[in-house]
C-alpha positions in Angstrom: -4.0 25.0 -14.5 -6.2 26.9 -12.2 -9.9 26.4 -11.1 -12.0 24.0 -13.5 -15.5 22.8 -12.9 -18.0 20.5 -14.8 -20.8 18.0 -14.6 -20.5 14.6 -14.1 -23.5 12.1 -15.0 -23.6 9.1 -13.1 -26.0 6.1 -14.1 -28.5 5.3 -10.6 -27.3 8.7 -8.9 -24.7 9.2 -5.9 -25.7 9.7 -2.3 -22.3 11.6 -1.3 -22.8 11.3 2.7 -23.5 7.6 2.1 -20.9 6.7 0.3 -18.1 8.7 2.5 -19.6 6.8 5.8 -19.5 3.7 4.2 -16.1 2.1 4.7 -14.4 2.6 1.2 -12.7 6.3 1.0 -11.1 7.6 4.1 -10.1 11.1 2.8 -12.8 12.8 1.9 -13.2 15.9 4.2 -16.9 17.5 4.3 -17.5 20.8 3.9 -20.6 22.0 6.3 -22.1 22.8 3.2 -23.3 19.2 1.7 -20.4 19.1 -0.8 -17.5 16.8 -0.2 -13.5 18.2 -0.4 -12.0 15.1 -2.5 -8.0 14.9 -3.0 -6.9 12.4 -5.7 -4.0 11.9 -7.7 -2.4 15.4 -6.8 -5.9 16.7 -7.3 -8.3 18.7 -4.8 -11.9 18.7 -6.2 -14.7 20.2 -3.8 -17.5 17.7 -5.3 -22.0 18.0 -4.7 -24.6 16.3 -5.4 -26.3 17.9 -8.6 -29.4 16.4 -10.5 -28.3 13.2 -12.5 -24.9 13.2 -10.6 -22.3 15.9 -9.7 -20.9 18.9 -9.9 -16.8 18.6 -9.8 -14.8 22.1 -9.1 -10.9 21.5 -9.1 -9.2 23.5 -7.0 -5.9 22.3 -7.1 -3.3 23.7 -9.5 -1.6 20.7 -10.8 2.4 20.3 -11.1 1.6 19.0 -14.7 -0.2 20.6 -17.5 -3.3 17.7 -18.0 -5.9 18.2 -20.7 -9.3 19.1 -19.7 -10.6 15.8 -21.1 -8.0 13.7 -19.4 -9.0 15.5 -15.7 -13.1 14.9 -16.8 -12.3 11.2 -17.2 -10.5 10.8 -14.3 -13.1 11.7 -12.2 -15.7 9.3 -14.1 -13.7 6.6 -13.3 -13.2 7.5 -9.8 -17.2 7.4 -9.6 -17.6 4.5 -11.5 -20.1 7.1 -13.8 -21.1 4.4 -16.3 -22.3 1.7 -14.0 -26.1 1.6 -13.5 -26.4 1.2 -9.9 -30.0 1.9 -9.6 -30.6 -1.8 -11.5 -28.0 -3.1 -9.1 -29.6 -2.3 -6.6 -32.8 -3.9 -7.7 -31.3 -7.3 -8.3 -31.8 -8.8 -4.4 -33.9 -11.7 -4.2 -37.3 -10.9 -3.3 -37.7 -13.5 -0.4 -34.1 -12.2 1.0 -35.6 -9.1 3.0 -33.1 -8.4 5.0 -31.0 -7.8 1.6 -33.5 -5.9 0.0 -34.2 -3.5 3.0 -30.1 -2.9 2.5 -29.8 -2.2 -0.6 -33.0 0.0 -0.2 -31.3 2.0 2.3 -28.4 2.1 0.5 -29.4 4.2 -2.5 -26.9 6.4 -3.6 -23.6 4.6 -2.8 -21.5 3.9 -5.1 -17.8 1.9 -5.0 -15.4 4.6 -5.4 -12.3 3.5 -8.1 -9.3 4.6 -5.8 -5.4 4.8 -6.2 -3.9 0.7 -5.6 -0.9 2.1 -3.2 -3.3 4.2 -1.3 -6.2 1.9 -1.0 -3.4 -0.9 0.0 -1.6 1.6 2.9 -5.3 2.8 4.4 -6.8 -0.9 4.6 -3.7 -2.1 6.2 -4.1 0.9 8.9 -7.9 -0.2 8.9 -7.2 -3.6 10.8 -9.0 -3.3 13.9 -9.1 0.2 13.8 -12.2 2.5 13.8 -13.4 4.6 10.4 -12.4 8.1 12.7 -8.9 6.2 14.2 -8.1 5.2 10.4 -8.6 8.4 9.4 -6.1 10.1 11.7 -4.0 7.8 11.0 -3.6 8.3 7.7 -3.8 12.1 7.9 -0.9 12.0 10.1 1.0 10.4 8.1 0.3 12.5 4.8 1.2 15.7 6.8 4.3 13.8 8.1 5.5 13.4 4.8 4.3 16.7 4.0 3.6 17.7 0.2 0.9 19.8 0.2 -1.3 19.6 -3.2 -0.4 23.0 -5.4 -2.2 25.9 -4.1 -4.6 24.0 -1.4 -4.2 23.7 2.1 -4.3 19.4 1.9 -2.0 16.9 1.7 -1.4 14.4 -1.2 -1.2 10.7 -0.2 2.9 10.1 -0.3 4.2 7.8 -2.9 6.1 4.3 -1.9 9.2 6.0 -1.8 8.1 9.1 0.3 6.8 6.6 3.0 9.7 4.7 2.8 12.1 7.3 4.0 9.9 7.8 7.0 11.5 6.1 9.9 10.5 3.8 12.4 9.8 6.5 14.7 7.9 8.7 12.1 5.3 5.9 11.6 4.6 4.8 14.9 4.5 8.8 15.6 0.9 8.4 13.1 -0.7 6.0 15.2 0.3 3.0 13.3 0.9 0.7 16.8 2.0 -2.5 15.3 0.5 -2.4 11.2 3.7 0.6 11.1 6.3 -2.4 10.3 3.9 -3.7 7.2 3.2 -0.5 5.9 7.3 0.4 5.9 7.6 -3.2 3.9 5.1 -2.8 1.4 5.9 0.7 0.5 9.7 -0.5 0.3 8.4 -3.6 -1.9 7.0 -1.6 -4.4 9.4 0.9 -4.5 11.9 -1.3 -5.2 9.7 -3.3 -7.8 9.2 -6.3 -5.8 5.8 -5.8 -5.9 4.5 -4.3 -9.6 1.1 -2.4 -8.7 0.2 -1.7 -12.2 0.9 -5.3 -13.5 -1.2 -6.9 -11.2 -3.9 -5.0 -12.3 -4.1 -7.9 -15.1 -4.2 -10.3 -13.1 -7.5 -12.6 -11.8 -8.8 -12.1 -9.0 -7.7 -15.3 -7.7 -4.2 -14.4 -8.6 -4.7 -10.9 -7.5 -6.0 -11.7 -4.0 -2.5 -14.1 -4.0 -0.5 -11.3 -4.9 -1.5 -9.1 -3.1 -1.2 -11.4 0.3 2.2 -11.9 -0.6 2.6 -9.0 1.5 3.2 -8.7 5.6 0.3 -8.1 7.5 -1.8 -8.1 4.5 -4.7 -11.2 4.9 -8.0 -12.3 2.8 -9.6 -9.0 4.5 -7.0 -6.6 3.5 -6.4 -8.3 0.2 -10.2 -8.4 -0.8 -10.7 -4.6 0.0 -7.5 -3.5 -1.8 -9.0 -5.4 -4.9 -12.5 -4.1 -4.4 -11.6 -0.6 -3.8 -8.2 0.0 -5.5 -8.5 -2.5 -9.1 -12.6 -2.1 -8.8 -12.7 -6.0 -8.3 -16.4 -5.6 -7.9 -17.3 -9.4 -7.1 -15.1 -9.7 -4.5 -16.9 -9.7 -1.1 -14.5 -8.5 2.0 -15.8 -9.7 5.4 -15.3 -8.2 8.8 -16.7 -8.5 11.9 -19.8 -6.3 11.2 -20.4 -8.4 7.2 -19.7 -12.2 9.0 -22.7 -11.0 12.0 -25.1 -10.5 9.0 -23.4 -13.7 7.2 -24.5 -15.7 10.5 -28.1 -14.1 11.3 -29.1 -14.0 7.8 -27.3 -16.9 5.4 -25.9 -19.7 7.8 -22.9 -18.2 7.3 -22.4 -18.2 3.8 -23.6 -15.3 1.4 -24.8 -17.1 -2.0 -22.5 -15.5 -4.2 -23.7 -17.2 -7.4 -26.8 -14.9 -7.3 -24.7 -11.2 -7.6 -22.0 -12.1 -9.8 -20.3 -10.1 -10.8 -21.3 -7.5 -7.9 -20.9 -9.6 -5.3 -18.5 -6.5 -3.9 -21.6 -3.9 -3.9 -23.7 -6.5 -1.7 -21.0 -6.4 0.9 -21.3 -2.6 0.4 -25.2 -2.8 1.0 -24.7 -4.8 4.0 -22.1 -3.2 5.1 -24.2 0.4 5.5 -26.7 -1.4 6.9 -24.7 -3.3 9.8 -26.4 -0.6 12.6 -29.6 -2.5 11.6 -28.0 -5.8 12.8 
C-alpha cells in the first residue's frame, strides 16, 4: 500500500506541539512545517492540525496488506478521537485556580493511546532522564536494531525479541547507563511469555499496576505511566518530581482524586504542562 491520507475528527480539538512536549510520546519528529512525523505500528504518518482535528497522510508502505478502514481506526484510537476533551477540561473546581489556569493552558492535549512494549521500554529509559536524553536514547536503540519502516527513512520501535538479541554492549552503547539491564529483562520476559502484554490489558488497574511492577527497575512511576500511556488507564495519576512540587504547593500533598474520576490521568497531564509555572 502506498500513500493514503484522510481526516480525522477529534471531540475538544488537538494542540499537536502541546501534546508532543508534554511527556507522553517520545517519537514524534517535527517537521519545520507545523505538522508532526508520527511512526506507529510499522506505520509513518506525517499528521497537522486541520479544523475539527487532523489531517493523517501515511507514508509508509506497510509489509502487510491492511484495509483502509482498519489503518483510519487505528489512528482514532491512537488520538483517543471519541473523547470530549474540551468538557474535560472544564471539569476543575472553580476555587482550585491553580488547576483551572492548567487545564486552561492546556487546551489541545490529548493522552496519546500508545503500543504497551514501547510505552514500557521508553518510561523505563525516562527515569531520571531528560525528555531530549530519553529521546536519544531511544532513537539509538531503534537504529541499533535497525528495521527501517517500508519506504521511509525512520525506524520502527524493535519488538521484545529484536531487543533481546542486542547485547550488553549494544544497550549501554544507546545511553541506557544502568536502566540497560531492565530493559534486556523485560524484553526477554515477554518474549518468552513470562510477562503476557496483551492479557494484562484485562486486568484492573490495581492488578495492572502489580503486574506490571513485577518487572526490574519498573516502580509505581514507571508502572502508572505504562498504564496511562500504553492500556489508556486514564485515572491513574503518575507523579514525578515536577507533579509531587505542585502536589506540595497546591494540595498538602495529596491531589483529591475523587473529584476527576475517571480522568484523574489527564489532570496529571494538565499539571504536568504547566509545571514551568511552578
Amino acid at each position: 500500500m502506498g500513500s493514503h491520507s484522510f481526516h480525522i475528527c477529534l471531540k475538544g480539538g488537538i494542540d499537536l506541539d502541546k501534546t508532543e512536549k508534554s511527556g507522553q510520546c517520545f517519537r514524534w519528529i517535527e517537521d519545520g512545517q507545523g505538522s508532526f512525523l508520527i511512526p506507529a505500528e510499522g506505520m509513518l504518518a506525517r499528521v497537522s492540525e486541520s479544523g475539527d482535528g487532523i489531517d493523517v497522510n501515511l507514508l509508509s508502505l506497510l509489509p502487510k496488506k491492511r484495509p483502509a478502514a482498519e489503518i483510519e481506526q487505528f489512528w482514532k484510537k491512537y488520538f483517543d478521537a471519541d473523547l470530549d476533551y474540551e468538557a474535560i477540561r472544564k471539569m476543575p473546581d472553580k476555587k482550585d485556580k491553580f488547576l483551572s489556569r492548567a487545564a486552561a493552558e492546556s487546551e489541545g492535549i490529548r493522552i496519546i493511546y500508545q503500543e504497551p512494549f514501547e510505552t514500557l521500554i521508553t518510561f523505563i529509559i525516562s527515569q531520571r532522564k531528560s525528555i531530549p536524553a530519553i529521546k536519544t536514547s531511544v532513537e539509538r536503540i531503534c537504529t541499533t536494531v535497525g528495521r527501517k519502516i517500508p519506504g521511509t527513512d525512520v525506524y520502527d520501535f524493535p519488538s521484545p525479541k529484536e531487543l533481546t538479541a542486542l547485547s550488553g554492549e549494544e544497550l549501554s552503547a544507546c545511553g541506557l547507563g544502568y536502566r540497560a539491564p531492565y530493559i534486556h529483562a523485560a524484553a526477554e520476559s515477554i518474549y518468552h511469555g513470562d510477562i503476557d502484554l496483551d492479557n494484562m490489558a484485562a486486568l484492573s488497574d490495581d492488578d495492572l499496576l502489580e503486574s506490571l511492577m513485577a518487572l526490574n527497575g519498573v516502580g509505581v512511576k514507571v508502572a502508572n505511566c505504562t498504564a496511562l500511556f500504553g492500556f489508556h488507564r486514564l485515572d491513574l495519576f503518575p507523579i514525578d518530581v515536577w507533579i509531587q512540587r505542585a502536589l506540595d504547593t497546591y494540595y498538602d500533598g495529596a491531589f483529591p482524586l475523587e473529584k476527576y474520576h475517571p480522568y484523574n490521568g489527564i489532570m496529571q497531564q494538565y499539571i504536568f504542562a504547566y509545571r514551568g509555572q511552578l
